[in-house]
N, C-alpha and C positions, 0 to 999 in steps of 0.2 A: 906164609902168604905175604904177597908184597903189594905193599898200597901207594899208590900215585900221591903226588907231593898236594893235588887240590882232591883228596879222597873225600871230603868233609864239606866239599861245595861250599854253597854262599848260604849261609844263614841268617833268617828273619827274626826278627824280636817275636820269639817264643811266649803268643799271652793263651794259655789255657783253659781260662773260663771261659764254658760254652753257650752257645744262644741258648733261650727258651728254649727251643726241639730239644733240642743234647740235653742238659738237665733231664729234661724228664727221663730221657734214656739214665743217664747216673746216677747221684746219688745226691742227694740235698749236702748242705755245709754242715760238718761236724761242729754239732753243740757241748757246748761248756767251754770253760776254759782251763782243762786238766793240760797236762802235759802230752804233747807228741807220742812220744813215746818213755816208756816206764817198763824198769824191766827190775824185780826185787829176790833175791837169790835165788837166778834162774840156775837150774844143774840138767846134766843130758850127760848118760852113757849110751854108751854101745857093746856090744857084745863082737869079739872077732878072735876066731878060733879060740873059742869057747874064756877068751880072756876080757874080763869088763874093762872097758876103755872111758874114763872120764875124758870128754869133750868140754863137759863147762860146768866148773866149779866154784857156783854161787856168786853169779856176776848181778853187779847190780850196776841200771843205766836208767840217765834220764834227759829226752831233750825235752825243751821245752818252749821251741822258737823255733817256725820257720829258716830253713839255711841249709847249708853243704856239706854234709859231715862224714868223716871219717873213720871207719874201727881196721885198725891198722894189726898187723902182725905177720909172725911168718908161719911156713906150713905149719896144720898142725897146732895152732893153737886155737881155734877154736872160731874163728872169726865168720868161714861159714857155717856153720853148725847154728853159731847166734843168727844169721839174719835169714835159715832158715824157720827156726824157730818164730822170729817177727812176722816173718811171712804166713807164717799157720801151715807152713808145708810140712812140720812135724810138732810133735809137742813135746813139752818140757817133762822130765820124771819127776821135776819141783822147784817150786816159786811162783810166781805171776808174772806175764806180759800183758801191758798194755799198749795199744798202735792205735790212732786215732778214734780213740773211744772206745775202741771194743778189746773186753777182756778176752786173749786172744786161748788161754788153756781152756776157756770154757765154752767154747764153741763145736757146737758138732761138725761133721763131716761135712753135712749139704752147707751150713753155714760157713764153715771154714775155705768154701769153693765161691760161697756168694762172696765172701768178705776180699777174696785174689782178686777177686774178678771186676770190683765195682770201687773197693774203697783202698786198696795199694794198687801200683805199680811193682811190676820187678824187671829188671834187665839183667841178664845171665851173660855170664863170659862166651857159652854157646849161643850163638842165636837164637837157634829155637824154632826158627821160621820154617813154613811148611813148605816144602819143595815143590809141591803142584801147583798154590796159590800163588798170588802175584801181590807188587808190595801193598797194593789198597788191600786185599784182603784179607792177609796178613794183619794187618793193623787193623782191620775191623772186626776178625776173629771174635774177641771177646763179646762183641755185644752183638753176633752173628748168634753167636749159641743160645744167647742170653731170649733170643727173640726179638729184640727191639727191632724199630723201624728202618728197613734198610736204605730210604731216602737220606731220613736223618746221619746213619753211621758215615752214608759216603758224602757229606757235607761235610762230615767232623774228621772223619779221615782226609780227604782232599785238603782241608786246612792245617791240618800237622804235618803232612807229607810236604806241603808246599815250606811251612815257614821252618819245615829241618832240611832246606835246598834238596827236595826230589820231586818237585814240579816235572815233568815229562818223562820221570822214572816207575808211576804209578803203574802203568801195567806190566812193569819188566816180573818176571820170574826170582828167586832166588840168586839161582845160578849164574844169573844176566846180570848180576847186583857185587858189585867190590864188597870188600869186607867192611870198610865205614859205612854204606849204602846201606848194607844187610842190616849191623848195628842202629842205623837211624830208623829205621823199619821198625825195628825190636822197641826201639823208642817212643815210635807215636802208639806203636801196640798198647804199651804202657801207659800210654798218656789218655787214653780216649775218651774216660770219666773222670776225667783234672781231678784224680784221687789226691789227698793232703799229702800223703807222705811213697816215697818214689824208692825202693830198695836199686841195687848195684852190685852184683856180684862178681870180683874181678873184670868190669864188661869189656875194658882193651886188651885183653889175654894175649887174644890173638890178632892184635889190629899191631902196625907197627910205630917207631916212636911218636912220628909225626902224625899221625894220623892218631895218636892218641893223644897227645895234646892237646888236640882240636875238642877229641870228646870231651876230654875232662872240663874244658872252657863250656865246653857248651851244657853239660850237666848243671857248673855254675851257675850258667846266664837263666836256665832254665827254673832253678829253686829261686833267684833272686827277682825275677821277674814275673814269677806266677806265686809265688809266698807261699810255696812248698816247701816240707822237707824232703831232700837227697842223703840218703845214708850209703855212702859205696864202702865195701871191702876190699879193700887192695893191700898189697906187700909192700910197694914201690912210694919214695920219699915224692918221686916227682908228679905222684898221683895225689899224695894227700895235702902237699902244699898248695895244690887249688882249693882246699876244704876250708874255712872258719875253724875248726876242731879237731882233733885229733884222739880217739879215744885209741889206749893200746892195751893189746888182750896179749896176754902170755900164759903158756901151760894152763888153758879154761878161767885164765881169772883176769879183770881188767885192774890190770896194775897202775893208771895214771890217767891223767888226760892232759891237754897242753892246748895255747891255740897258735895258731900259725902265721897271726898278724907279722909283719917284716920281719920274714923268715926267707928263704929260699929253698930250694931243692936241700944243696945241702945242711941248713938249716934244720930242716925238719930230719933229715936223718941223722945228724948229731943229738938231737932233742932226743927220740925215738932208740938210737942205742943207751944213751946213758941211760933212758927210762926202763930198757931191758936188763940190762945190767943192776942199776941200783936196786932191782926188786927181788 
């Protein structure tokens, strides 16, 4: 797929706290002050043809500050595997996750759907987006199902839509939508409960360099201005040198961390081999 040099339009100062309406629709403010996220020898196989496959052996993470952050590696080590597991879209065979409060192995099923839905975000390197819907309700989705009021959702939809530059892209389709479009979509979807913490899974896969650029800045601008956490997975130096942190996983285990303060692209990928290497 090939994306236009202005794919990522003009972007507004990204503030996600919702009026009065919206709240009620979401979720009140995560009480205490534990950590973001806590994650304490998480392990997950798999089974494939009929041979157990460790994915993550006994990773232990913790943020504990709003900001941008990173878990870095290459295929195969494990790095979606952890931020499905964050997400509660599977569970750990052992250890404990912790994501904005909530003990995430110990959550049932209908729990584990209310907690997607209202207290993370997630952006997927697939879109995701329904091909019949159009991008408002795409992005209102979640809190379509949820039953909230649909005055409210298309108030708080029309305000993400507008301030991630798709002001007059609201009714287009999918299909009608470049592939930054589509991604900003998948964006406000994520956004519609200004949940604490915002996952990222590879999400410029398929977007191209420049138009991913934009994303990465704007995921930035996004955690920094609304005092979320952004945890994206990517392989790519020039993905994680927009992040504050860098955590790197290899063969299921997080071998280091680093930050990226006056680094550059390549920077961070000199940082990032010798961290594979020396482990």
């Amino acid at each position: 797929m090939t994306i236009g040099p202005n794919d990522c339009g003009d972007v507004t100062t990204l503030n996600s706290t919702p009026s009065s309406a919206t709240q009620q629709a979401g979720t009140a403010p995560r009480a205490g002050g534990g950590p973001l996220i806590a994650c304490r020898g998480v392990q997950k196989s798999y089974s494939i043809a009929g041979r157990a496959v460790e994915a993550l052996r006994g990773v232990d993470l913790t943020i504990d500050e709003p900001g941008f952050y990173a878990v870095m590696g290459q295929s195969g080590s494990g790095k979606s595997t952890l931020l499905h597991l964050l997400a509660a879209l599977d569970r750990p065979d052992a250890g404990e996750i912790e994501v904005a409060g909530k003990a995430i192995q110990s959550l049932s099923e209908r729990e584990s759907t209310a907690f997607r839905r209202r207290e993370i975000g997630i952006v997927f390197q697939q879109f995701n987006l329904i091909p019949t819907l159009t991008a408002r309700e795409n992005a209102e989705l979640p809190g379509l199902l949820a039953g909230d009021d649909p005055k409210t959702l298309a108030a708080r939809s029309t305000e993400l839509l507008n301030r991630l530059g798709l002001a007059g892209r609201e009714g287009h389709r999918p299909d009608a939508l470049s592939g930054g479009e589509q991604q900003r979509v998948a964006i406000a979807r994520a956004l519609l409960f200004s949940p604490p913490v915002l996952f990222a899974d590879e999400p410029t896969g398929n977007l191209d360099s420049a138009t991913s650029e934009r994303l990465w800045t704007l995921l930035g601008e996004i955690a920094a201005e609304n005092g979320m956490l952004v945890l994206m997975v990517t392989h790519e130096p020039a993905a994680a040198v927009h992040c504050r942190r860098v955590f790197v996983l290899k063969d299921g285990r997080m071998t280091t961390t680093f930050d990226t303060e006056g680094l550059d692209a390549a920077g961070v990928a000199a940082r990032y081999q010798h961290s594979t290497h020396a482990a």
